[in-house]
N, C-alpha and C positions, 0 to 999 in steps of 0.2 A: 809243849810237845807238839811235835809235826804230826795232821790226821794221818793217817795209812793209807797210799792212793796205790793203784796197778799202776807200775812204772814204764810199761807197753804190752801191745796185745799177744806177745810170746808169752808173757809173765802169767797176765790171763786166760787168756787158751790153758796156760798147765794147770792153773789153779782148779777151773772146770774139770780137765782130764782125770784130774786128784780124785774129784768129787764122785766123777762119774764110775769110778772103780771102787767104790764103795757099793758092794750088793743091794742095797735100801734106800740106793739114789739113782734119779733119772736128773741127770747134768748135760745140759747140751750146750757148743759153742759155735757161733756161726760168723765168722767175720764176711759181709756182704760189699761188696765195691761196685757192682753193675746194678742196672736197671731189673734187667734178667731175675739176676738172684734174689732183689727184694720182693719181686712180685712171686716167685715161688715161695719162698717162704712166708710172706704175708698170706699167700693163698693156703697152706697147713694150717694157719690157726683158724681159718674158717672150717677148714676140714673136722680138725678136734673137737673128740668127741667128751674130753676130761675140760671140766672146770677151770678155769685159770682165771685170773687176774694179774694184771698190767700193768708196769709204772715206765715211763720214759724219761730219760736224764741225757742234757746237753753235753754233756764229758763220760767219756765209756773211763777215762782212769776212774770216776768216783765207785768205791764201794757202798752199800748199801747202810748206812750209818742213817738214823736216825736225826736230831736235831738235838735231843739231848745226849745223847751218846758222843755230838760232835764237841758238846760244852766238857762235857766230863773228859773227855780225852784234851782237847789242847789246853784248857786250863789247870788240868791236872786235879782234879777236886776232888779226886780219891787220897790225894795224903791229907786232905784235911779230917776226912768222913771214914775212911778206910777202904780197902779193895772190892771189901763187901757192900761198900754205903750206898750205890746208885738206887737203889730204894727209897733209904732217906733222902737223897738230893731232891727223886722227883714229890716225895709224898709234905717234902717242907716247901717247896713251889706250889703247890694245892694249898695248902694250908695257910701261907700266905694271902693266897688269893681269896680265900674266905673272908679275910681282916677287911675287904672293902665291903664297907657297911651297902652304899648307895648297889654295889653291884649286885649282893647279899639281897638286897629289897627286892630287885628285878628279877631275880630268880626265884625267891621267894612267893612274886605276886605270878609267876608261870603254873606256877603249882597249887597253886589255893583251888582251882575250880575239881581238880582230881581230888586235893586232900578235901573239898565239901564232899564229893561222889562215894570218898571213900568211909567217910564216917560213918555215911547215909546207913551205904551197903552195909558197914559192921551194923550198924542199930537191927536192921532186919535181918541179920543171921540170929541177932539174940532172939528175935522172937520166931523165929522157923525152927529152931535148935529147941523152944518148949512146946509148938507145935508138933514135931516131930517125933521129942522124945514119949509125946503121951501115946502114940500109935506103935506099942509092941505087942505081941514080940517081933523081933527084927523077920525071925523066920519065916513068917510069912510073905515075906516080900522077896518073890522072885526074878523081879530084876538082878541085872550087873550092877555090883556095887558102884559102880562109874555113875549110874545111869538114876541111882534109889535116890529119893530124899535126902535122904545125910550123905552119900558122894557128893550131890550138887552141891550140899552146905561145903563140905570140904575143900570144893577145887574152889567157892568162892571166897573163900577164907585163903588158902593159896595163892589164890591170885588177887587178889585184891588188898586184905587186911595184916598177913605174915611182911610184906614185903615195906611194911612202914622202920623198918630196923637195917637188916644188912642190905638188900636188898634197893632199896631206897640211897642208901649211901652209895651204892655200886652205881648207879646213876650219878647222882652228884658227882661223883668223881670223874667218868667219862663226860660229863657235861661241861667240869672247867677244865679236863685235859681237849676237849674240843674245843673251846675259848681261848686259851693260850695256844693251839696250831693255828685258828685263823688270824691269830692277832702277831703271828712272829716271834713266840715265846718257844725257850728248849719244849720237848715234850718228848714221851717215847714213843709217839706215833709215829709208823710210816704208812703216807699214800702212797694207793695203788687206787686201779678203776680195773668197773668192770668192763667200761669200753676201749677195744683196743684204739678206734681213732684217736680219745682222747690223749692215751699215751702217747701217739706219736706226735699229738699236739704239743704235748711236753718238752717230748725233747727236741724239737725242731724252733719251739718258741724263744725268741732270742739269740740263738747261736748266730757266731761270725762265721767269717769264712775260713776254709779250713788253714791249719799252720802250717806256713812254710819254714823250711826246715828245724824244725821242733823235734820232738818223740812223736814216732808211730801213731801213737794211741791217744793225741792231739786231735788225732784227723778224722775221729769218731763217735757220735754219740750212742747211745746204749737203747734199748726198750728191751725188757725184763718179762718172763710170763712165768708167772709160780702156780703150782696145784697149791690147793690150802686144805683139803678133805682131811688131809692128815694131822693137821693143824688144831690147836683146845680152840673149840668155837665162842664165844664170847655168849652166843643163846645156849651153848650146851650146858656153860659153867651155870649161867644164872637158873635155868632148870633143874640141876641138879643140887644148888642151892634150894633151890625151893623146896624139893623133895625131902630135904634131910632136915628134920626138926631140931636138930643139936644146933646145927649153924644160927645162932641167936646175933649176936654180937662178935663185931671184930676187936680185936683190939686195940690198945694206944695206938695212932699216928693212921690208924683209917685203912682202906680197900687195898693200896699199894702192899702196906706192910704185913698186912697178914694174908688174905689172897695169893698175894702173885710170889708167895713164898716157894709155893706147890710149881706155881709155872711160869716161866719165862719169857715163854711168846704164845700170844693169844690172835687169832682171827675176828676182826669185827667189820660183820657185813655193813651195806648201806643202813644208814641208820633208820631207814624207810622200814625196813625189814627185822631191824630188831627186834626180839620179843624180850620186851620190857615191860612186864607190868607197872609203868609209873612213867607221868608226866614226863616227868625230868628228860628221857629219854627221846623225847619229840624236840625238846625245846634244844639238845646239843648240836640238831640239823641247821646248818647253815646254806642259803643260794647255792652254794659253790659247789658242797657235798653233793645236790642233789644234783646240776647239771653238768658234773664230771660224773657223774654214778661212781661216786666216791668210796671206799672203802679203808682200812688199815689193817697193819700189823704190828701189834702192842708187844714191843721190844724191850723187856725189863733187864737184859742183861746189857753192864754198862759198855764192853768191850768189842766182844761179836758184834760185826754187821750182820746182816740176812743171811745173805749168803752162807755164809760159815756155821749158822746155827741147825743142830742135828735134826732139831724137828723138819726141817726145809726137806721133802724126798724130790720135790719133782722142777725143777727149774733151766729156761732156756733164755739164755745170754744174744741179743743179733747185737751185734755193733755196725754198724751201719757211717758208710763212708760220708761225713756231712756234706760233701758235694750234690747228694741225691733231697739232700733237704728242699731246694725247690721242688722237685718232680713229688715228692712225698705231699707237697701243700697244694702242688696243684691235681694233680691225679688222683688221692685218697683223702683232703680234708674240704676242699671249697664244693667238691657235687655235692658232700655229705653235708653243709653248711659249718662246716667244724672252724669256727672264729674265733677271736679272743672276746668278742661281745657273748656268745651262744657257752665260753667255759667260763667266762668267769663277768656273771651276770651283774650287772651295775642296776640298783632299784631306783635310783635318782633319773638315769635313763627310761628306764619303763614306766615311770609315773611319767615323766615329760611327753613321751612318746602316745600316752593315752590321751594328752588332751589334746598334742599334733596330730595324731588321727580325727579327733573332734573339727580338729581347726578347718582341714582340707577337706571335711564333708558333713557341716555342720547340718543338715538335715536328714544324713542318713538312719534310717530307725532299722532298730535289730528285730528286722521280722523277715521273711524267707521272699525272696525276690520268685517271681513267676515268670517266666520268658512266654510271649507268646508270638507262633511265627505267623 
């Protein structure tokens, strides 16, 4: 099966218009062709005062598809699974990926120095918890219970020793659905950043020069800004997990399949920022994550792009004429140092480059130079 693309920017322009006539949606469409116009509206997002987050793509026909979204649609892998199955597809892709023993170690051995911290901690709630219980009655203690003895025992139990069960798996899983997007694997992740440069690093990175006599919508590529407030937040879900003592166990086939029953798109901030009680959660940060200020949007429906899904309220479309592509690289990414070195960090270059530094001033010592005149 053929993906779904916008077959020109009349197509797209209505599709917005659709959108925007929907009372619960803020859909804007802006086709840009002059200098003029980009710099006004690049100048509005500095203006806004609403949240957004940024993706940039070299072709304004592509819709907002995922990578797994793009497997399941042209190879058709719902007659095998069923129309319902993009669940299964992605959570027997995880599952697989567990079978690798050597990989399995290295994650593993990421986690032992938390899972030492965390045992620690439980040992010594056991004995605060007989500490504590011999000082009753409770009534006298007028603190907030946030604030009493056994609150502290609670949130440290909460936060540290509940989350060895679902909690714990909720990581693993975002850990090797981060593994398979850096590595080129389907996944239901879509980047966005929080930096608008880096978007227009995006879409600018690679493109040709625009098509002559092609379709319209050839001669364009895209950068995207979505509100996500609206959006189930990936720290609310695990929170709220927390809070509720029922949620013990998920069931057969892991985090995918019973989780993301309830929801369909999830927001997941820089992973800097997650609050994730557990390792695991540090270790799915890759280079790249952190100096794109990385983010997604965990798309569990196999069909819908972004775009089209109901959670989405707030979204603004530029298409942008790719003839402006040089002025965009020169005027808005080299003052900011915005490179293909500075977004997508190379560690073999930065260890080289430390001992080239050594090389050109082998006698420089790291202590504060004094100028005197």
């Amino acid at each position: 099966m053929i993906l779904p693309t916008y077959k020109s920017i009349e197509e797209k322009r209505e599709f917005f218009a659709r959108q925007k006539k929907n009372p619960n949606k803020e859909f804007e469409y802006l086709q840009i062709d002059t200098i003029e116009d980009l710099e006004e509206e690049l100048d509005k997002f500095k203006k806004s005062i609403v949240r957004l987050v940024y993706r940039g793509i070299g072709e304004a026909k592509y819709k907002l598809y995922t990578s797994a979204q793009r497997e399941w649609i042209v190879n058709e892998w719902w007659k095998q699974l069923g129309e319902n199955g993009f669940a299964e597809f992605i959570s027997q892709t995880l599952s697989n990926l567990t079978k690798n023993n050597m990989l399995t170690e290295y994650f593993e051995s990421l986690d032992k120095p938390y899972d030492t911290l965390r045992d620690r901690i439980e040992w010594l709630i056991k004995k605060l918890r007989a500490i504590v219980e011999s000082f009753k009655p409770w009534e006298t203690i007028t603190e907030q219970e946030s604030i009493s003895p056994q609150g502290l025992i609670d949130y440290i139990y909460i936060s540290f020793i509940k989350p060895k069960s679902l909690i714990a798996e909720i990581g693993r899983d975002l850990r090797n659905l981060s593994f398979l997007q850096h590595y080129g694997a389907p996944t239901p992740l879509l980047d966005f950043t929080l930096k608008k440069k880096a978007a227009l690093f995006f879409a600018i990175d690679g493109i040709g020069h625009h098509n002559h006599g092609g379709e319209d919508i050839e001669n364009y590529l895209s950068i995207y800004a979505c509100e996500y407030s609206s959006i189930t937040s990936m720290e609310g879900l695990i929170l709220s997990l927390l809070s509720n003592s029922t949620n013990r166990n998920s069931e057969n086939g892991g985090f995918m399949k019973s989780l993301l029953k309830k929801w369909s798109l999830i927001f997941i901030s820089n992973p800097l920022w997650l609050l994730m009680p557990t390792n695991t959660i540090a270790s799915w940060s890759n280079p790249n994550i952190i100096a794109q200020e990385g983010c997604f949007f965990l798309n569990l429906d196999g069909i819908k792009p972004l775009e089209e899904k109901k959670e989405i309220r707030k979204m603004i479309c530029l298409d942008i004429h790719k003839s402006l592509a040089p002025y965009i690289r020169e005027e808005y990414l080299k003052p900011k140092g915005i490179t293909k070195e500075t977004i997508y960090p190379d560690f073999k270059s930065i260890a080289n480059e430390a001992y080239e530094a050594f090389k050109r001033c082998p006698k420089e010592r790291n202590i504060p130079r004094v100028c005197f005149e």
